[in-house]
Kinemage of the C-alpha trace (Angstrom):
@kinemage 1
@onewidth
@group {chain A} dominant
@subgroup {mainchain}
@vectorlist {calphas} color= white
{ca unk a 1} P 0.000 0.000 0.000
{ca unk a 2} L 2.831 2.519 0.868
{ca unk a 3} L 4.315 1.768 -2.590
{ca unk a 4} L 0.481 2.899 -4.260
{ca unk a 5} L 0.544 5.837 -2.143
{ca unk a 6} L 4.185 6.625 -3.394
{ca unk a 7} L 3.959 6.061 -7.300
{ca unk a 8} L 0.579 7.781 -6.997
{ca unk a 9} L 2.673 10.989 -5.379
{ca unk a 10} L 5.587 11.038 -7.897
{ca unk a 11} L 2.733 10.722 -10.259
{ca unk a 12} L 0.699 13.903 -9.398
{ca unk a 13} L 4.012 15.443 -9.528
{ca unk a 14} L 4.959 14.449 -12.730
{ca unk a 15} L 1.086 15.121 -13.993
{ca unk a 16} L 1.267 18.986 -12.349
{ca unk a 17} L 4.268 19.496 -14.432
{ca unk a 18} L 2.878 18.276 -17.673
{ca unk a 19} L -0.417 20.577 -17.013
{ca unk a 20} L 1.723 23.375 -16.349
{ca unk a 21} L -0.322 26.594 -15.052
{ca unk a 22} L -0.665 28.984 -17.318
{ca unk a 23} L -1.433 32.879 -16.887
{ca unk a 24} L -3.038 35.459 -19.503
{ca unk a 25} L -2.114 38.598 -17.639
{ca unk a 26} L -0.035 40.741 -19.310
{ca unk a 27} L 1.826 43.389 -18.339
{ca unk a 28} L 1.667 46.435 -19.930
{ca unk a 29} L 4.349 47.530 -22.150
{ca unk a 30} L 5.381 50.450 -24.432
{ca unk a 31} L 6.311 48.118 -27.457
{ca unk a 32} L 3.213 47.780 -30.025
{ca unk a 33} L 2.872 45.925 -33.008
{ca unk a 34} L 0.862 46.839 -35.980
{ca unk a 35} L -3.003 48.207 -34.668
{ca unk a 36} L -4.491 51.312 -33.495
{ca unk a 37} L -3.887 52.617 -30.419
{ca unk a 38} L -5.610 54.921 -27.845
{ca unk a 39} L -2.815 56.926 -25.878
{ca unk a 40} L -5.050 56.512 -23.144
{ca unk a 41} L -4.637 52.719 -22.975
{ca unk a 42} L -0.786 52.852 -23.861
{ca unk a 43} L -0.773 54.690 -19.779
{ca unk a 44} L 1.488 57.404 -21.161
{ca unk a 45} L 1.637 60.581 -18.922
{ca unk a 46} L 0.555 63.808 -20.847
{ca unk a 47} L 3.310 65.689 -19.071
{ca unk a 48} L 6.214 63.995 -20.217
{ca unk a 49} L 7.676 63.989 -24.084
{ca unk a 50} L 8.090 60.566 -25.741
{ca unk a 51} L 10.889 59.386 -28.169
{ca unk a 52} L 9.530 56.266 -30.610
{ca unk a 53} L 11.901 53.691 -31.848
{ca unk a 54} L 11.442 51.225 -34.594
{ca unk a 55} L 12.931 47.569 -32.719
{ca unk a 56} L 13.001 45.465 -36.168
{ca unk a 57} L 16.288 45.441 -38.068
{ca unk a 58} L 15.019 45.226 -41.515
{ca unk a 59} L 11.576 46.175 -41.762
{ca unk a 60} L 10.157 50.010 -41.719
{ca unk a 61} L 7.574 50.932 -39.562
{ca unk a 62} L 4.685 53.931 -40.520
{ca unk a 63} L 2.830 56.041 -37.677
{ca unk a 64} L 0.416 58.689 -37.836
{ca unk a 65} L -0.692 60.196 -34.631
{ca unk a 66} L -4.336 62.090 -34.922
{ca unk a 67} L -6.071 64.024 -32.404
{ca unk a 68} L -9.443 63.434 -31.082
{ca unk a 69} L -11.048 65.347 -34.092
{ca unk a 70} L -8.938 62.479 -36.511
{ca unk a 71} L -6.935 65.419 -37.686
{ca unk a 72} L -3.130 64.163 -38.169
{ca unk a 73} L -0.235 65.597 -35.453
{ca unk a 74} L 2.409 63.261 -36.639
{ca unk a 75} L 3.557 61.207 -39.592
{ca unk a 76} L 6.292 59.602 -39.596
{ca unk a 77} L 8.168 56.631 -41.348
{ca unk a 78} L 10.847 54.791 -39.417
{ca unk a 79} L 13.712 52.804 -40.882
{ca unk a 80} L 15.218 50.418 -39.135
{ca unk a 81} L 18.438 52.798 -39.069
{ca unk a 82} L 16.910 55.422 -37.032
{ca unk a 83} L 17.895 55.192 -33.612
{ca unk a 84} L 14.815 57.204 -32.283
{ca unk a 85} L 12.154 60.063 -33.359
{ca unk a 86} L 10.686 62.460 -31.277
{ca unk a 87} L 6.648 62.639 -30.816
{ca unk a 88} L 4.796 65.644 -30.408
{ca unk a 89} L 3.375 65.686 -26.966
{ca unk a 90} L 0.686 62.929 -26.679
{ca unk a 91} L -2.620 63.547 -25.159
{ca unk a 92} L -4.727 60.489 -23.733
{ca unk a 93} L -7.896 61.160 -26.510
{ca unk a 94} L -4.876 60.465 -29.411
{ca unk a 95} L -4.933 57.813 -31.592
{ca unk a 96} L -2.213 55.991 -32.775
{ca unk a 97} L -1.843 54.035 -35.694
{ca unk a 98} L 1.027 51.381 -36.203
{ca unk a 99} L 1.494 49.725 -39.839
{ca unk a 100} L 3.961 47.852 -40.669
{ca unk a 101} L 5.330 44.306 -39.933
{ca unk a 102} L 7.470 45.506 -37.274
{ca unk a 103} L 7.360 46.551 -33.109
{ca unk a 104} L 7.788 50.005 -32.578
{ca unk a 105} L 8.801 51.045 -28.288
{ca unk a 106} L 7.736 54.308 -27.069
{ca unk a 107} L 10.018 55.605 -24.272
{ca unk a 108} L 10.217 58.642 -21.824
{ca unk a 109} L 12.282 61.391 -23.439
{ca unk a 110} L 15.845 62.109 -21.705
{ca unk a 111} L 16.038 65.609 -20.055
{ca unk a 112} L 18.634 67.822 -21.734
Protein backbone atom coordinates (compact mmCIF):
# COMPACT_ATOMS: atom_id res chain seq x y z
CA UNK A 1 0.00 0.00 0.00
CA UNK A 2 2.83 2.52 0.87
CA UNK A 3 4.31 1.77 -2.59
CA UNK A 4 0.48 2.90 -4.26
CA UNK A 5 0.54 5.84 -2.14
CA UNK A 6 4.19 6.63 -3.39
CA UNK A 7 3.96 6.06 -7.30
CA UNK A 8 0.58 7.78 -7.00
CA UNK A 9 2.67 10.99 -5.38
CA UNK A 10 5.59 11.04 -7.90
CA UNK A 11 2.73 10.72 -10.26
CA UNK A 12 0.70 13.90 -9.40
CA UNK A 13 4.01 15.44 -9.53
CA UNK A 14 4.96 14.45 -12.73
CA UNK A 15 1.09 15.12 -13.99
CA UNK A 16 1.27 18.99 -12.35
CA UNK A 17 4.27 19.50 -14.43
CA UNK A 18 2.88 18.28 -17.67
CA UNK A 19 -0.42 20.58 -17.01
CA UNK A 20 1.72 23.38 -16.35
CA UNK A 21 -0.32 26.59 -15.05
CA UNK A 22 -0.67 28.98 -17.32
CA UNK A 23 -1.43 32.88 -16.89
CA UNK A 24 -3.04 35.46 -19.50
CA UNK A 25 -2.11 38.60 -17.64
CA UNK A 26 -0.04 40.74 -19.31
CA UNK A 27 1.83 43.39 -18.34
CA UNK A 28 1.67 46.43 -19.93
CA UNK A 29 4.35 47.53 -22.15
CA UNK A 30 5.38 50.45 -24.43
CA UNK A 31 6.31 48.12 -27.46
CA UNK A 32 3.21 47.78 -30.02
CA UNK A 33 2.87 45.93 -33.01
CA UNK A 34 0.86 46.84 -35.98
CA UNK A 35 -3.00 48.21 -34.67
CA UNK A 36 -4.49 51.31 -33.49
CA UNK A 37 -3.89 52.62 -30.42
CA UNK A 38 -5.61 54.92 -27.84
CA UNK A 39 -2.81 56.93 -25.88
CA UNK A 40 -5.05 56.51 -23.14
CA UNK A 41 -4.64 52.72 -22.97
CA UNK A 42 -0.79 52.85 -23.86
CA UNK A 43 -0.77 54.69 -19.78
CA UNK A 44 1.49 57.40 -21.16
CA UNK A 45 1.64 60.58 -18.92
CA UNK A 46 0.56 63.81 -20.85
CA UNK A 47 3.31 65.69 -19.07
CA UNK A 48 6.21 63.99 -20.22
CA UNK A 49 7.68 63.99 -24.08
CA UNK A 50 8.09 60.57 -25.74
CA UNK A 51 10.89 59.39 -28.17
CA UNK A 52 9.53 56.27 -30.61
CA UNK A 53 11.90 53.69 -31.85
CA UNK A 54 11.44 51.23 -34.59
CA UNK A 55 12.93 47.57 -32.72
CA UNK A 56 13.00 45.46 -36.17
CA UNK A 57 16.29 45.44 -38.07
CA UNK A 58 15.02 45.23 -41.51
CA UNK A 59 11.58 46.18 -41.76
CA UNK A 60 10.16 50.01 -41.72
CA UNK A 61 7.57 50.93 -39.56
CA UNK A 62 4.68 53.93 -40.52
CA UNK A 63 2.83 56.04 -37.68
CA UNK A 64 0.42 58.69 -37.84
CA UNK A 65 -0.69 60.20 -34.63
CA UNK A 66 -4.34 62.09 -34.92
CA UNK A 67 -6.07 64.02 -32.40
CA UNK A 68 -9.44 63.43 -31.08
CA UNK A 69 -11.05 65.35 -34.09
CA UNK A 70 -8.94 62.48 -36.51
CA UNK A 71 -6.94 65.42 -37.69
CA UNK A 72 -3.13 64.16 -38.17
CA UNK A 73 -0.23 65.60 -35.45
CA UNK A 74 2.41 63.26 -36.64
CA UNK A 75 3.56 61.21 -39.59
CA UNK A 76 6.29 59.60 -39.60
CA UNK A 77 8.17 56.63 -41.35
CA UNK A 78 10.85 54.79 -39.42
CA UNK A 79 13.71 52.80 -40.88
CA UNK A 80 15.22 50.42 -39.14
CA UNK A 81 18.44 52.80 -39.07
CA UNK A 82 16.91 55.42 -37.03
CA UNK A 83 17.90 55.19 -33.61
CA UNK A 84 14.82 57.20 -32.28
CA UNK A 85 12.15 60.06 -33.36
CA UNK A 86 10.69 62.46 -31.28
CA UNK A 87 6.65 62.64 -30.82
CA UNK A 88 4.80 65.64 -30.41
CA UNK A 89 3.38 65.69 -26.97
CA UNK A 90 0.69 62.93 -26.68
CA UNK A 91 -2.62 63.55 -25.16
CA UNK A 92 -4.73 60.49 -23.73
CA UNK A 93 -7.90 61.16 -26.51
CA UNK A 94 -4.88 60.46 -29.41
CA UNK A 95 -4.93 57.81 -31.59
CA UNK A 96 -2.21 55.99 -32.77
CA UNK A 97 -1.84 54.03 -35.69
CA UNK A 98 1.03 51.38 -36.20
CA UNK A 99 1.49 49.72 -39.84
CA UNK A 100 3.96 47.85 -40.67
CA UNK A 101 5.33 44.31 -39.93
CA UNK A 102 7.47 45.51 -37.27
CA UNK A 103 7.36 46.55 -33.11
CA UNK A 104 7.79 50.00 -32.58
CA UNK A 105 8.80 51.04 -28.29
CA UNK A 106 7.74 54.31 -27.07
CA UNK A 107 10.02 55.61 -24.27
CA UNK A 108 10.22 58.64 -21.82
CA UNK A 109 12.28 61.39 -23.44
CA UNK A 110 15.84 62.11 -21.71
CA UNK A 111 16.04 65.61 -20.05
CA UNK A 112 18.63 67.82 -21.73
Amino acid sequence: MKKFIFLFLIFLCLLSDFFEIITFAQLPTNVLKEGVYTVADLQVSPDNLYNITNVSSKEDAYIIIFDERYVIMQSLRLSPNIKSFNLVPLQPNNKLVVLGKTEIYIAPRPAK
